[in-house]
Backbone atoms as SQL, in Angstrom:
CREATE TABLE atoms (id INTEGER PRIMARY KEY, chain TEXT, resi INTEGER, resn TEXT, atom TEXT, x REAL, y REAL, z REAL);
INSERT INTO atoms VALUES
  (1, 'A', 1, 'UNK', 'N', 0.845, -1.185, 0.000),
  (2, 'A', 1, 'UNK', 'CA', 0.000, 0.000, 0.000),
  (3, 'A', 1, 'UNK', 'C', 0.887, 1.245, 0.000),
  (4, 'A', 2, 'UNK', 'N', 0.294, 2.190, -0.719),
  (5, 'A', 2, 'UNK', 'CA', 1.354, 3.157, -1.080),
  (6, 'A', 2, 'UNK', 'C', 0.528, 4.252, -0.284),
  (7, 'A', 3, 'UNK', 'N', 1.885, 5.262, 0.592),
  (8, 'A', 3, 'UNK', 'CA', 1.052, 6.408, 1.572),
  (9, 'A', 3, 'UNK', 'C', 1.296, 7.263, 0.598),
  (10, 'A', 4, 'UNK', 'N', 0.551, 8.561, 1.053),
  (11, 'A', 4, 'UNK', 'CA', 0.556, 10.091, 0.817),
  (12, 'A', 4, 'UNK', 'C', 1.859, 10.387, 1.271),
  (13, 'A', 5, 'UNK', 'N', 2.650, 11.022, 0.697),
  (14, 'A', 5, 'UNK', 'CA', 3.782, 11.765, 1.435),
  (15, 'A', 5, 'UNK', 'C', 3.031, 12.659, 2.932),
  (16, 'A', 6, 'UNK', 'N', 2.250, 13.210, 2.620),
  (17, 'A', 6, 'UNK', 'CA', 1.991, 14.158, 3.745),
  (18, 'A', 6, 'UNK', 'C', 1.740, 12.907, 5.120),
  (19, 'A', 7, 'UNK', 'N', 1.314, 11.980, 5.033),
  (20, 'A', 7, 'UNK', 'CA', 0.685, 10.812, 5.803),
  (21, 'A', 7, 'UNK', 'C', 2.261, 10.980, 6.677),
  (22, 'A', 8, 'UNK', 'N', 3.104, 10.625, 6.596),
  (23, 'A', 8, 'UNK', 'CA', 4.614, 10.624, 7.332),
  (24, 'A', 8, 'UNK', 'C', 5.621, 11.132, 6.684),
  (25, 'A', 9, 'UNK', 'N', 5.707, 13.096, 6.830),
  (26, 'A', 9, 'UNK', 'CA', 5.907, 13.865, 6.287),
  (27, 'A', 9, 'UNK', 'C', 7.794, 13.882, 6.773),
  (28, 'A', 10, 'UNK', 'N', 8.060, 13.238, 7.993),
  (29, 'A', 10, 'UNK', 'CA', 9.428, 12.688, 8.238),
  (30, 'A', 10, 'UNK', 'C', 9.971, 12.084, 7.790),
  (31, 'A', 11, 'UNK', 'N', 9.626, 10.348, 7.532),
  (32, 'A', 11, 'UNK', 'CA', 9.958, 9.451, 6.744),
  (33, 'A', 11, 'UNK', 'C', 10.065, 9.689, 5.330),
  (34, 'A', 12, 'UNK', 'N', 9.056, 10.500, 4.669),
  (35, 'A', 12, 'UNK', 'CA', 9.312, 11.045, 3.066),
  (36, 'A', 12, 'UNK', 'C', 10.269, 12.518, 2.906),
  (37, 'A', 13, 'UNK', 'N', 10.476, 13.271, 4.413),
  (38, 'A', 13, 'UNK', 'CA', 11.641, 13.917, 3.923),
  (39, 'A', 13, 'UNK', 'C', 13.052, 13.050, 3.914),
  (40, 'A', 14, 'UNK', 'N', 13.164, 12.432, 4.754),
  (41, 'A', 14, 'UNK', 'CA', 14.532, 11.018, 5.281),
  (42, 'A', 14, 'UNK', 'C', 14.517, 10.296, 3.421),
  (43, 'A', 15, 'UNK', 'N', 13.952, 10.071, 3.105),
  (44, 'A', 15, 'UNK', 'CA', 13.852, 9.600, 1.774),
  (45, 'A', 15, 'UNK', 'C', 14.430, 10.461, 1.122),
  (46, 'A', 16, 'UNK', 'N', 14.216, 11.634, 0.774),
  (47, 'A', 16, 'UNK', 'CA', 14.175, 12.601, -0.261),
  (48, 'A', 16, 'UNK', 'C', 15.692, 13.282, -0.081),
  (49, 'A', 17, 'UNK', 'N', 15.950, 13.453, 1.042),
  (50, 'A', 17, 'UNK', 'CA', 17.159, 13.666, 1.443),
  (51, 'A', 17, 'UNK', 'C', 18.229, 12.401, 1.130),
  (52, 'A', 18, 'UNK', 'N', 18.127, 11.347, 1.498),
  (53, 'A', 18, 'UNK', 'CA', 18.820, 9.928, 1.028),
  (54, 'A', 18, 'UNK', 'C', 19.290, 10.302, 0.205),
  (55, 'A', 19, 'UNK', 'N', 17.851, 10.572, -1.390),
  (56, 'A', 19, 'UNK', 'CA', 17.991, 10.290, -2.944),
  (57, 'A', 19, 'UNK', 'C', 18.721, 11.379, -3.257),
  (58, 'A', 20, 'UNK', 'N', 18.559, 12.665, -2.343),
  (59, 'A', 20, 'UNK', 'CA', 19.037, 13.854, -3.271),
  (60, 'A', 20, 'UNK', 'C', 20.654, 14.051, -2.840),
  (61, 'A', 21, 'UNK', 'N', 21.279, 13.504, -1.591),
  (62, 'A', 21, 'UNK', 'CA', 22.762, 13.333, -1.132),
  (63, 'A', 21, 'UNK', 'C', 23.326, 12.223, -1.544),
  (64, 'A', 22, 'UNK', 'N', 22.704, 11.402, -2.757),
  (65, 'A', 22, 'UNK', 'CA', 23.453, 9.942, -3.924),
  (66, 'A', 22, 'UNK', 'C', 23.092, 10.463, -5.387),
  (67, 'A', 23, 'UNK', 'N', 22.785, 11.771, -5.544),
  (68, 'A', 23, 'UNK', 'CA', 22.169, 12.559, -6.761),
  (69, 'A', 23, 'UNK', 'C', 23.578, 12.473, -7.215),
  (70, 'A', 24, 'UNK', 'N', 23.721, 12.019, -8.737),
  (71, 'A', 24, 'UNK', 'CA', 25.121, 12.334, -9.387),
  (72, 'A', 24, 'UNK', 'C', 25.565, 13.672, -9.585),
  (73, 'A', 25, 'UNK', 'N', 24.640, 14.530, -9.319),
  (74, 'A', 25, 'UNK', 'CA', 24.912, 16.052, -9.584),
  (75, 'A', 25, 'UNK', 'C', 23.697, 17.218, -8.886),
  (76, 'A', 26, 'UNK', 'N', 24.097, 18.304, -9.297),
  (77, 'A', 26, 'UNK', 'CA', 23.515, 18.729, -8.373),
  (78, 'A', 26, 'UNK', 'C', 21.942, 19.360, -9.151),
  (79, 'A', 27, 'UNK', 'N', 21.868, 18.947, -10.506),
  (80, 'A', 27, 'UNK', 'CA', 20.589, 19.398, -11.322),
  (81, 'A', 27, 'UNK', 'C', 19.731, 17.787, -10.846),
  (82, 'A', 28, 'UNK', 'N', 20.328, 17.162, -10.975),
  (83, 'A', 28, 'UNK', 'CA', 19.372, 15.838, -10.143),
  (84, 'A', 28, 'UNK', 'C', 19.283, 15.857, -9.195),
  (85, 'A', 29, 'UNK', 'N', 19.826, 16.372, -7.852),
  (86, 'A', 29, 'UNK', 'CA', 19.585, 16.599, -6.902),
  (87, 'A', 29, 'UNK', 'C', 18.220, 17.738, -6.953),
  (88, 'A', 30, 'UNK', 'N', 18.694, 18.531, -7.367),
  (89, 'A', 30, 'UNK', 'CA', 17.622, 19.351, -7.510),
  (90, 'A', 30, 'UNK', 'C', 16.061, 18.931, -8.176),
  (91, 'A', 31, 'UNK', 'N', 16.140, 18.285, -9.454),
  (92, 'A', 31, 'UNK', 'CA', 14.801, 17.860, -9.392),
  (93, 'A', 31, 'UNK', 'C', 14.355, 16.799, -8.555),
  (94, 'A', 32, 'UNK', 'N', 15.135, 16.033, -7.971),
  (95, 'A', 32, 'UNK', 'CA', 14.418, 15.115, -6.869),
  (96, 'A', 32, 'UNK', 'C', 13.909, 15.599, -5.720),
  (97, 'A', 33, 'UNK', 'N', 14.354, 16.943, -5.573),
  (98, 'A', 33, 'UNK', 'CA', 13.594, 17.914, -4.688),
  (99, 'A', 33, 'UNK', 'C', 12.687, 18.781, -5.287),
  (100, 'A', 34, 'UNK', 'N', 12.736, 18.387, -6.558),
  (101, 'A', 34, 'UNK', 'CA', 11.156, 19.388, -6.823),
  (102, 'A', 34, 'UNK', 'C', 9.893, 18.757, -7.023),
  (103, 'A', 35, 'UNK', 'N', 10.715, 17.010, -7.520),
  (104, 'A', 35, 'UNK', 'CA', 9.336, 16.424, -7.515),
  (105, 'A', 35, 'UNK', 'C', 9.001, 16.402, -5.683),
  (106, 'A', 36, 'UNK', 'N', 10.090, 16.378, -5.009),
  (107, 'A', 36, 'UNK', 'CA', 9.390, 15.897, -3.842),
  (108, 'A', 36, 'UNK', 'C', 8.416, 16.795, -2.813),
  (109, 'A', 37, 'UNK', 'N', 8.710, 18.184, -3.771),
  (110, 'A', 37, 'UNK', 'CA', 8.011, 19.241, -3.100),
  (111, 'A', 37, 'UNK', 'C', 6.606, 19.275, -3.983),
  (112, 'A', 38, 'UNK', 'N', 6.601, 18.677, -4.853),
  (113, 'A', 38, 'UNK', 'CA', 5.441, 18.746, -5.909),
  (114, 'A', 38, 'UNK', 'C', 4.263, 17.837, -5.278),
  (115, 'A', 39, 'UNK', 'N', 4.789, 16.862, -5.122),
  (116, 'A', 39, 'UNK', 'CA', 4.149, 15.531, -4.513),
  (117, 'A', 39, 'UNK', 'C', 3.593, 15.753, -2.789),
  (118, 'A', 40, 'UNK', 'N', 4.763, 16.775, -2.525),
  (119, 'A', 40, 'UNK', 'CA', 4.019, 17.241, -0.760),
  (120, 'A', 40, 'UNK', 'C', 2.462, 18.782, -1.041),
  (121, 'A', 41, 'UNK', 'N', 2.670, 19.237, -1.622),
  (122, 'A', 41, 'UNK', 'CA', 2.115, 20.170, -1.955),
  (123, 'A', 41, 'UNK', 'C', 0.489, 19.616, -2.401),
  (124, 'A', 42, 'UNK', 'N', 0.853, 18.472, -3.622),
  (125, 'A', 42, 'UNK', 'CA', -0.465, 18.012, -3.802),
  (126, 'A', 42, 'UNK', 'C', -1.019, 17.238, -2.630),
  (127, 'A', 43, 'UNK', 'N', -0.478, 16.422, -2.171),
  (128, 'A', 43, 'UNK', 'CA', -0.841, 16.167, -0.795),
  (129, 'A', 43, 'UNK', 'C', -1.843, 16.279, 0.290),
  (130, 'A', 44, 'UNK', 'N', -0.610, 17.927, 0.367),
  (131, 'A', 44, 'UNK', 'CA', -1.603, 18.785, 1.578),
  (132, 'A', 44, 'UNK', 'C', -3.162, 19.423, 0.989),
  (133, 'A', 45, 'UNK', 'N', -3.171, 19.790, -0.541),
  (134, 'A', 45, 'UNK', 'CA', -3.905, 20.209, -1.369),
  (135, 'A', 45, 'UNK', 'C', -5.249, 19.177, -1.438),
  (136, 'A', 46, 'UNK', 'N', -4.681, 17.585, -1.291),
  (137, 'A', 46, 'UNK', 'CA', -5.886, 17.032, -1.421),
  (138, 'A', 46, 'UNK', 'C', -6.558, 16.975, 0.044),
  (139, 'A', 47, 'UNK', 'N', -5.918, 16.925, 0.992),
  (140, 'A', 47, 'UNK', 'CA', -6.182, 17.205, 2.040),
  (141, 'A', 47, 'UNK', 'C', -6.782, 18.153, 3.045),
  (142, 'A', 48, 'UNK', 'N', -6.260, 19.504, 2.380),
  (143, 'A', 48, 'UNK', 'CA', -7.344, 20.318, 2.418),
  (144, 'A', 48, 'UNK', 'C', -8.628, 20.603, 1.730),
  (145, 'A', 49, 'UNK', 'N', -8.564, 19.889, 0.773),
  (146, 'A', 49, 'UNK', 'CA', -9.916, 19.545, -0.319),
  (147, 'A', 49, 'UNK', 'C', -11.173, 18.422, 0.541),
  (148, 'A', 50, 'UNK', 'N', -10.322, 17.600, 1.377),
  (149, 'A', 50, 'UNK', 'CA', -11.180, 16.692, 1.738),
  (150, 'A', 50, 'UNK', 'C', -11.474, 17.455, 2.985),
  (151, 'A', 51, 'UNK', 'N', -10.877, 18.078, 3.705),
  (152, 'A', 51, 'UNK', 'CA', -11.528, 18.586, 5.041),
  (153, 'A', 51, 'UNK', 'C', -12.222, 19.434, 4.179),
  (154, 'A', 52, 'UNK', 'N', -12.361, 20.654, 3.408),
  (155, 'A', 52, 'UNK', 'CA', -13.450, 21.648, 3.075),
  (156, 'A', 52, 'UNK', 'C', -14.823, 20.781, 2.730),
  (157, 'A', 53, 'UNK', 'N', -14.559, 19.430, 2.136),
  (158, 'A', 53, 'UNK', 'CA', -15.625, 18.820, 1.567),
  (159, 'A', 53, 'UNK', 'C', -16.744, 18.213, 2.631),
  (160, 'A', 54, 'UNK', 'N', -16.003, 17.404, 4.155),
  (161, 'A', 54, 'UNK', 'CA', -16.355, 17.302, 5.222),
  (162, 'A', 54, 'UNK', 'C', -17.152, 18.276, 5.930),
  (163, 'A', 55, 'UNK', 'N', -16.813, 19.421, 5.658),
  (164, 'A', 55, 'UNK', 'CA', -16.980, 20.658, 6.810),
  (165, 'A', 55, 'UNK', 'C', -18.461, 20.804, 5.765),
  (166, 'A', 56, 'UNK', 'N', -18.242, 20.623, 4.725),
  (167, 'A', 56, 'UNK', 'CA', -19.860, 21.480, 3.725),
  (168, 'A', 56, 'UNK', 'C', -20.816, 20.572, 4.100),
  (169, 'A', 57, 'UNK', 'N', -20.244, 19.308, 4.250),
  (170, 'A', 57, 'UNK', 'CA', -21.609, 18.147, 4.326),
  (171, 'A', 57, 'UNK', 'C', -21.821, 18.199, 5.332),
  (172, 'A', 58, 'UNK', 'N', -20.932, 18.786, 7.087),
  (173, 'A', 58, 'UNK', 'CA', -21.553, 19.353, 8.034),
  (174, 'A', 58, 'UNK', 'C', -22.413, 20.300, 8.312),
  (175, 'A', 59, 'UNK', 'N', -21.990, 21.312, 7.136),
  (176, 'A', 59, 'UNK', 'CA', -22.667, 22.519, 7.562),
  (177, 'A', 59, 'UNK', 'C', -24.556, 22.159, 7.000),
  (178, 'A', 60, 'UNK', 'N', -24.435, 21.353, 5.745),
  (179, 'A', 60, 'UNK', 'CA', -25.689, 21.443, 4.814),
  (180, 'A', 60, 'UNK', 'C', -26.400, 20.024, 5.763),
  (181, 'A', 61, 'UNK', 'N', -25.502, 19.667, 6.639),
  (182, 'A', 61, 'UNK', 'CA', -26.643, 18.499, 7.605),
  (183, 'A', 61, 'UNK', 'C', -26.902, 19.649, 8.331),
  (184, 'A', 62, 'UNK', 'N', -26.644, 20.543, 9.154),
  (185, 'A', 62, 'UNK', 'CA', -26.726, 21.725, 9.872),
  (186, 'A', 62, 'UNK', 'C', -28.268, 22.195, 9.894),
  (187, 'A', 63, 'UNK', 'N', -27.864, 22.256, 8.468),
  (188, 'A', 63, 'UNK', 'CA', -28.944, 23.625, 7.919),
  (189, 'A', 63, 'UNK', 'C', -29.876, 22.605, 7.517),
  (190, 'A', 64, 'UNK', 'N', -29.775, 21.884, 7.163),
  (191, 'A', 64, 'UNK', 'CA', -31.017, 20.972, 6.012),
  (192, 'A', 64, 'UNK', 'C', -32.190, 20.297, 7.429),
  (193, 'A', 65, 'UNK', 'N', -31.728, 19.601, 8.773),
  (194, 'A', 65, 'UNK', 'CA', -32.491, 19.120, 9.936),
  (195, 'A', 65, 'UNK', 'C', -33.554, 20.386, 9.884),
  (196, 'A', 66, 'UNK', 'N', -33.370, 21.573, 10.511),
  (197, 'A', 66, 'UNK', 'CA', -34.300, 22.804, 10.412),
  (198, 'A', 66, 'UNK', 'C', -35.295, 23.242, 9.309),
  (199, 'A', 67, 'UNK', 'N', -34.740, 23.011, 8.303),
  (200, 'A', 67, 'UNK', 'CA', -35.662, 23.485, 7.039),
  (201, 'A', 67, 'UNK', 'C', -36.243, 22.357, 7.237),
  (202, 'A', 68, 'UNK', 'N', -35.776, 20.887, 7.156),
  (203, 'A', 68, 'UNK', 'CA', -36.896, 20.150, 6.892),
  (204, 'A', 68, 'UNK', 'C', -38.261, 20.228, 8.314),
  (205, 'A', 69, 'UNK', 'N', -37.711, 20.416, 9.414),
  (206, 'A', 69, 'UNK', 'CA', -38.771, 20.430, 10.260),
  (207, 'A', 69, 'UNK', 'C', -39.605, 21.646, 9.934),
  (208, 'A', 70, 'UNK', 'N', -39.028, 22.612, 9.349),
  (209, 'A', 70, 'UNK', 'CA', -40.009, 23.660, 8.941),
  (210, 'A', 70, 'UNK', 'C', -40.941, 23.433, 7.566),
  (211, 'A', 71, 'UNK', 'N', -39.976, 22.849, 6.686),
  (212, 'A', 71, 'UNK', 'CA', -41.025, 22.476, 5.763),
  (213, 'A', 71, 'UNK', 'C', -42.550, 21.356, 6.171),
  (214, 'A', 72, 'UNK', 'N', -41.992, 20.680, 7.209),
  (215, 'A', 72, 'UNK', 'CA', -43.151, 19.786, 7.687),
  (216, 'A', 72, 'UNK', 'C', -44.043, 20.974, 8.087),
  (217, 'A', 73, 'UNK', 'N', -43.802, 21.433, 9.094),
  (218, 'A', 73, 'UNK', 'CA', -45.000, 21.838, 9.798),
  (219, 'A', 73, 'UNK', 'C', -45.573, 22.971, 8.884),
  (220, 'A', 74, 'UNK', 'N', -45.014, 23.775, 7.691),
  (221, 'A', 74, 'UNK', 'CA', -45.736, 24.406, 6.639),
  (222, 'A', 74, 'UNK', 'C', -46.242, 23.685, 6.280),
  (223, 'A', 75, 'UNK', 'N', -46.072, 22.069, 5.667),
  (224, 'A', 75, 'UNK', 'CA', -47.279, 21.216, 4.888),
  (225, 'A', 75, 'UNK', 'C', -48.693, 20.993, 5.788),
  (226, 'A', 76, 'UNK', 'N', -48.071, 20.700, 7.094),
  (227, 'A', 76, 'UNK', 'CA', -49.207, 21.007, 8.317),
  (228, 'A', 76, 'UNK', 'C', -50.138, 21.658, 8.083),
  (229, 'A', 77, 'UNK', 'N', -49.587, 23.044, 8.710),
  (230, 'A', 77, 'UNK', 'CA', -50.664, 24.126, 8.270),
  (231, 'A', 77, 'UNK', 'C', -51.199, 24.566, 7.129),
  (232, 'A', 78, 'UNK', 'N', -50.857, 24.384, 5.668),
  (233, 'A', 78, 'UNK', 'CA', -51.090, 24.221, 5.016),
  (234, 'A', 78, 'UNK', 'C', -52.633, 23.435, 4.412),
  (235, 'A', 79, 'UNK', 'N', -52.190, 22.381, 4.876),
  (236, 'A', 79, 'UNK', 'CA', -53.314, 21.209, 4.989),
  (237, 'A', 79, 'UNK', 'C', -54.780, 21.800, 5.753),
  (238, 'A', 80, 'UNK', 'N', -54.106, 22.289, 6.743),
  (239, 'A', 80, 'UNK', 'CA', -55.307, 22.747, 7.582),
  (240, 'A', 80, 'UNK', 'C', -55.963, 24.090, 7.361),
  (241, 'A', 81, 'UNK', 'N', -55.178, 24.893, 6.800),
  (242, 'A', 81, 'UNK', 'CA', -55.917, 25.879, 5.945),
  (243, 'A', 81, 'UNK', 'C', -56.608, 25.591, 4.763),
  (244, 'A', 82, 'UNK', 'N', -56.543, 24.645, 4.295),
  (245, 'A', 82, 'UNK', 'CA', -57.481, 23.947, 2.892),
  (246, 'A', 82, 'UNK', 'C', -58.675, 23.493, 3.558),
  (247, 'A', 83, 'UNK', 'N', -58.610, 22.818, 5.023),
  (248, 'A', 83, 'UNK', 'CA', -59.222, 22.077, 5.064),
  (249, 'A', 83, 'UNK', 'C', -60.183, 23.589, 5.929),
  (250, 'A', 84, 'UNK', 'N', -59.843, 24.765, 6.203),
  (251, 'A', 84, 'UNK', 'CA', -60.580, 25.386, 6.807),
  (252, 'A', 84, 'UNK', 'C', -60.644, 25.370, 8.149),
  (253, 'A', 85, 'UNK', 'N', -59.850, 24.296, 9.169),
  (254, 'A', 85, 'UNK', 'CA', -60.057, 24.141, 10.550),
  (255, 'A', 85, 'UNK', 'C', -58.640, 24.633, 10.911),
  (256, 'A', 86, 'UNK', 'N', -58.237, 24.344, 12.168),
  (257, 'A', 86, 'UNK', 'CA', -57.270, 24.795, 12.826),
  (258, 'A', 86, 'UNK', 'C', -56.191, 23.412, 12.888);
């Protein structure tokens, strides 16, 4: 099973550092640090994507319990204004 870099953001710098201090030079060194900053970045990116996505389906359970009890009791009264009684 393959982690997220961000998942053990120690262990994938210890890596990255390894690959980039056995880099034959220092332009490979360098892109092994850009993918590895590329790959942390998306990461945190999906990660903050999934908490914003969490937090909306909190907020719209929030809001949606209330409206629906309000929409009930409008069909309520509703009903009972057709029907003319209380």
């Amino acid at each position: 099973m393959h982690t997220k870099p961000v998942e053990n953001l120690t262990d994938h710098l210890k890596r990255i550092f390894s690959i980039a201090t056995t880099a034959s030079d220092e332009n490979e060194a360098a892109r092994v640090i850009g993918r590895a900053a590329a790959e942390i970045r998306e990461g945190i990116n999906a990660e903050k994507l999934e908490c914003a996505a969490k937090l909306a389906g909190r907020i719209t359970h929030r809001i949606n319990n209330p409206l629906g009890a309000i929409s009930g009791n409008a069909q309520l009264l509703a009903r009972r204004l057709e029907k003319g009684g209380r």
